[in-house]
N, C-alpha and C positions, 0 to 999 in steps of 0.2 A: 192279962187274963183272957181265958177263951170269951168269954160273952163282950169282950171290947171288939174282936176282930170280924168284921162286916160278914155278913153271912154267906155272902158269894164267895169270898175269898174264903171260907171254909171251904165250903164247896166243891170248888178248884181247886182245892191241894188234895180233898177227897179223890176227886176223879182225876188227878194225875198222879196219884199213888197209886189206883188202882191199873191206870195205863202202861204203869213203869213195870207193878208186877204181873202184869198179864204180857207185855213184850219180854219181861224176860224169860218166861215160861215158852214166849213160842219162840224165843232164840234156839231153844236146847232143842226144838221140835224141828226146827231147820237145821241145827247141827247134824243130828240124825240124819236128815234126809239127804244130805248134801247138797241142798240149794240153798248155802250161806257162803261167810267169805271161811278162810280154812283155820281161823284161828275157834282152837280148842275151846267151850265157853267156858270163862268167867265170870258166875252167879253171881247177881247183887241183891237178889231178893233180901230181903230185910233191913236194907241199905236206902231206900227211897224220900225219906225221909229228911236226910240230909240236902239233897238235891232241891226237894219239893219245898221244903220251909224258905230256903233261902231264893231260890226263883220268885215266889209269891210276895218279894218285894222289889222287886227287879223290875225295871222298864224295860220295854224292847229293847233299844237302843243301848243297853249298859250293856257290861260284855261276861262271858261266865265260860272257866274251863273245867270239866267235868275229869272222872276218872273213868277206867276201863268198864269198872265196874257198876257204871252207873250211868253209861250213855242211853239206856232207855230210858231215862229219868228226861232227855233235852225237851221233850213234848212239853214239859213245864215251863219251859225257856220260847215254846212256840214253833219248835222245827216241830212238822208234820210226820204226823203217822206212817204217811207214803213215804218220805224223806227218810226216815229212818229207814225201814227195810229194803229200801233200792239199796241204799248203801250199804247196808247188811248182806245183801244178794249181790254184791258186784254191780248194779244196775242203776248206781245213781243216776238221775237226770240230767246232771253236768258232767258227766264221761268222770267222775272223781269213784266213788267207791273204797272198800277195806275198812276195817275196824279201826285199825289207826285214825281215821280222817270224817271222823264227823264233824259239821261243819254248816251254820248257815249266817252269813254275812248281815242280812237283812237281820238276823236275832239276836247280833254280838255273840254266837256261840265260837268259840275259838278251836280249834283243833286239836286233839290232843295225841301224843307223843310216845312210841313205841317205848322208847329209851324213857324210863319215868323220873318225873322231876324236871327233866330240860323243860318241859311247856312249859311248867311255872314260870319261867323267865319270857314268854311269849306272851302270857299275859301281863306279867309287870311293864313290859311294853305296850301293851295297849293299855294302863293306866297312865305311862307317863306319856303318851299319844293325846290321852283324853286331857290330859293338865295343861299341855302345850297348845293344846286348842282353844284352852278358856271356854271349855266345855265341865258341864257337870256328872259325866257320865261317869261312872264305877266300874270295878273289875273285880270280881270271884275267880278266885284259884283255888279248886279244890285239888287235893290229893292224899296218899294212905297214909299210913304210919310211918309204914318203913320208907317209904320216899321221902318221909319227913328229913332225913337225916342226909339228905344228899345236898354237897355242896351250892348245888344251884339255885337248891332254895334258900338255901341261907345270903348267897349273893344278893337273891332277889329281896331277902328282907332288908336287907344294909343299905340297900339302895332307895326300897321304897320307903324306907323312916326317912334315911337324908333327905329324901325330895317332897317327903309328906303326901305321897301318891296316895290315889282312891282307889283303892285294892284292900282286899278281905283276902285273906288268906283262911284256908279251914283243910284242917286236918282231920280226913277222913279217917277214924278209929276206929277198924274194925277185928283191931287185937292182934291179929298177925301178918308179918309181913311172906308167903307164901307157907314157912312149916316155923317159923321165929317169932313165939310170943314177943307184943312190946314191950313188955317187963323184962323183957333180953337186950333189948336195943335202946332203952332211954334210961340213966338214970334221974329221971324226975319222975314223981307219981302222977301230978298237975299237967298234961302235956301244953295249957297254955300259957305255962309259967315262958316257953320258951319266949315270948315277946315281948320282957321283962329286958332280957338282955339284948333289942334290939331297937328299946325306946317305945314303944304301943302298948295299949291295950289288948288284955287276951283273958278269954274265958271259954271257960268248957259245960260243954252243954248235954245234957241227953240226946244223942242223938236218934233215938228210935220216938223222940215226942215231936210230932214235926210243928207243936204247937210251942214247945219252949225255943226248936230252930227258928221257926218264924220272929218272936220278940227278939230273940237276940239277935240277928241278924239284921233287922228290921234297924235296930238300934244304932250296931256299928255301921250300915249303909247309909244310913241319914248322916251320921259324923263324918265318912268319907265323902260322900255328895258335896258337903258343906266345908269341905278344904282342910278337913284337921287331919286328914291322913290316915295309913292304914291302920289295921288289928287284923288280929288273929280268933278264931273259932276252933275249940276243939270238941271234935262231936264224934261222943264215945257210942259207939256201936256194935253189930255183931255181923259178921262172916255165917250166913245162915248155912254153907255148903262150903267145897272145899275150897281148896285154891285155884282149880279148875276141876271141871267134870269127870268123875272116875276117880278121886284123889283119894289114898286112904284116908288122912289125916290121923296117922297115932299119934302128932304131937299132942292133940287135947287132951284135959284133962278128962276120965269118962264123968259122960254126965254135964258137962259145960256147958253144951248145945244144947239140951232138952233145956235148960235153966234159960237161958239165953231166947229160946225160942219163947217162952211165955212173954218176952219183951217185944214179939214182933209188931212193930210200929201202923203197920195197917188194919188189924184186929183191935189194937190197941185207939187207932185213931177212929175206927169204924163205931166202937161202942159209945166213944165219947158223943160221936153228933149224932147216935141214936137217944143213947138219955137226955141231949139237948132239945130232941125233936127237929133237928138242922136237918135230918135221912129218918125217911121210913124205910121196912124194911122192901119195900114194892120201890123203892127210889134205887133201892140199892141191886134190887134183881134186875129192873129197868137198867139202869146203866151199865153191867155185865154185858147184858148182851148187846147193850149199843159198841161198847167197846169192842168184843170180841169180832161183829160185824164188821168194823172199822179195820180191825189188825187183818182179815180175810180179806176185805176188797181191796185192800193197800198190798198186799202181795201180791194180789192175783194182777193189779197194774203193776207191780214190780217184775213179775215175772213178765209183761208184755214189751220190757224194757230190753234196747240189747245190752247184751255184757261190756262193761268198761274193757278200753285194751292198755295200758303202761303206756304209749304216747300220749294217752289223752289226759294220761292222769299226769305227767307234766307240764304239759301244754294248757292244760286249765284249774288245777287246784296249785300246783306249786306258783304260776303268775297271778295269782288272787289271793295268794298270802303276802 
């Protein structure tokens, strides 16, 4: 229940929700301008949720793979404001850069992968990294719906039941896989039925409450931490925009979206720690503009950065993987 979870850590998924959707708003504003990297955006506004619940039980040191759509969300994870947008701008600090390749080692955040689905197996590897060290460190692999279905992952769950790895798998459901409802692509209604046939535990969650992400997540990370091995999350969500920027989308149904947006997870999480008294509404204009301040000075160092060249991005992200 909400009044169990310590006030700070409300808090903290408040204002990394609200970090996640105010980066991705100013993604689309560097898109436009062409001081980004050249990949066309992929909106995850109403998607934060997911990211944000489940970081807020995560130790530094655990490891977490995100999807395309929710790399603004890592600031939950502890990569910096500046870290994100150098990257986003070609200008990371470490000669790395590209959308593909967010990335910071100090925060267990793992890379994640053009081709979708293969990183899933990158992180099942750093769960069984973490077992073979006699270490208690966990591993989050998120990813969509439609990646759901890709053979890699399913490798990676046969292998983390046989080994009993500390990995959380969570399928990000955000209904379609680019114009293909999931009701096209799975016959289960339950998508966390699928961990049934893989030996774990799996449930599905709201994913737009990041306060039911948080228990449940909270739950199966304490049971990986403690050796019983993976589970599965399925956190049912909404695509607040298309599948990239300018998309028509006639697949929806009309009307889907307006229904869907009354579910959006930051409006929805904002009212709750307002009737709590956890935010005033002065807490709440306060930290807008500390954020927004935050996202300006971290470009404006971004932009002071030089441009990554392709040596360097081999020469130093590929040898640190």
């Amino acid at each position: 229940m909400i009044e169990q979870v310590p006030k700070d850590i409300l808090q903290k998924m408040y204002r990394d929700m609200v970090t996640g959707r105010k980066l991705d708003e100013f993604f689309l504003k560097l898109a436009a301008s062409g001081d980004s990297d050249k990949d066309v955006p992929h909106r995850g506004a109403g998607e934060e949720a997911v990211v944000v619940g489940i970081c807020a039980n995560l130790r530094k040191d655990d490891y977490i793979k995100v999807t395309t759509r929710t790399r603004h969300c890592l600031t939950a994870k502890g990569m910096s404001i500046k870290d994100v947008l150098a990257t986003k701008s070609y200008r990371d600090q470490r000669g790395v850069g590209g959308h593909c390749n967010y990335y910071d080692h100090e925060y267990g955040i793992i890379p994640y992968s053009g081709t979708l689905g293969e990183d899933v197996m990158v992180a099942t590897g750093a769960a069984l990294a973490a077992k073979l060290r006699n270490t208690d460190r966990v591993a989050v692999a998120i990813y969509g719906d439609a990646s759901g279905n890709r053979p890699s992952i399913h490798s990676s769950m046969v292998f983390a039941s046989a080994w009993k790895l500390p990995i959380i798998f969570v399928i990000q459901n955000n209904q379609y896989g680019m114009g293909t409802s999931v009701r096209k692509s799975y016959a289960i209604e339950d998508l966390s039925d699928r961990a049934k046939g893989f030996g774990f535990p799996g449930k599905t969650v709201d994913g737009n409450d990041v306060l039911e992400v948080y228990e449940v997540s909270k739950a199966f990370i304490e049971r990986a931490r403690e050796g019983n091995g993976p589970a599965l999350i399925a956190a049912e969500t909404y695509r607040l925009y298309g599948h990239y920027e300018g998309e028509g989308q006639k697949y929806r149904p009309e009307g889907e979206a307006e229904e869907w947006s009354k579910k959006d997870p930051l409006p929805r999480y904002t009212k709750q720690l307002l009737d709590m008294n956890v935010l005033t509404k002065s807490d709440i204009e306060k930290l807008d503009h500390e954020i927004e301040a935050e996202i300006e000075e971290s470009m404006n160092f971004a932009r002071s950065l030089p441009k990554w060249k392709i040596e360097d991005y081999h020469k130093n992200c590929i040898a640190e993987l």
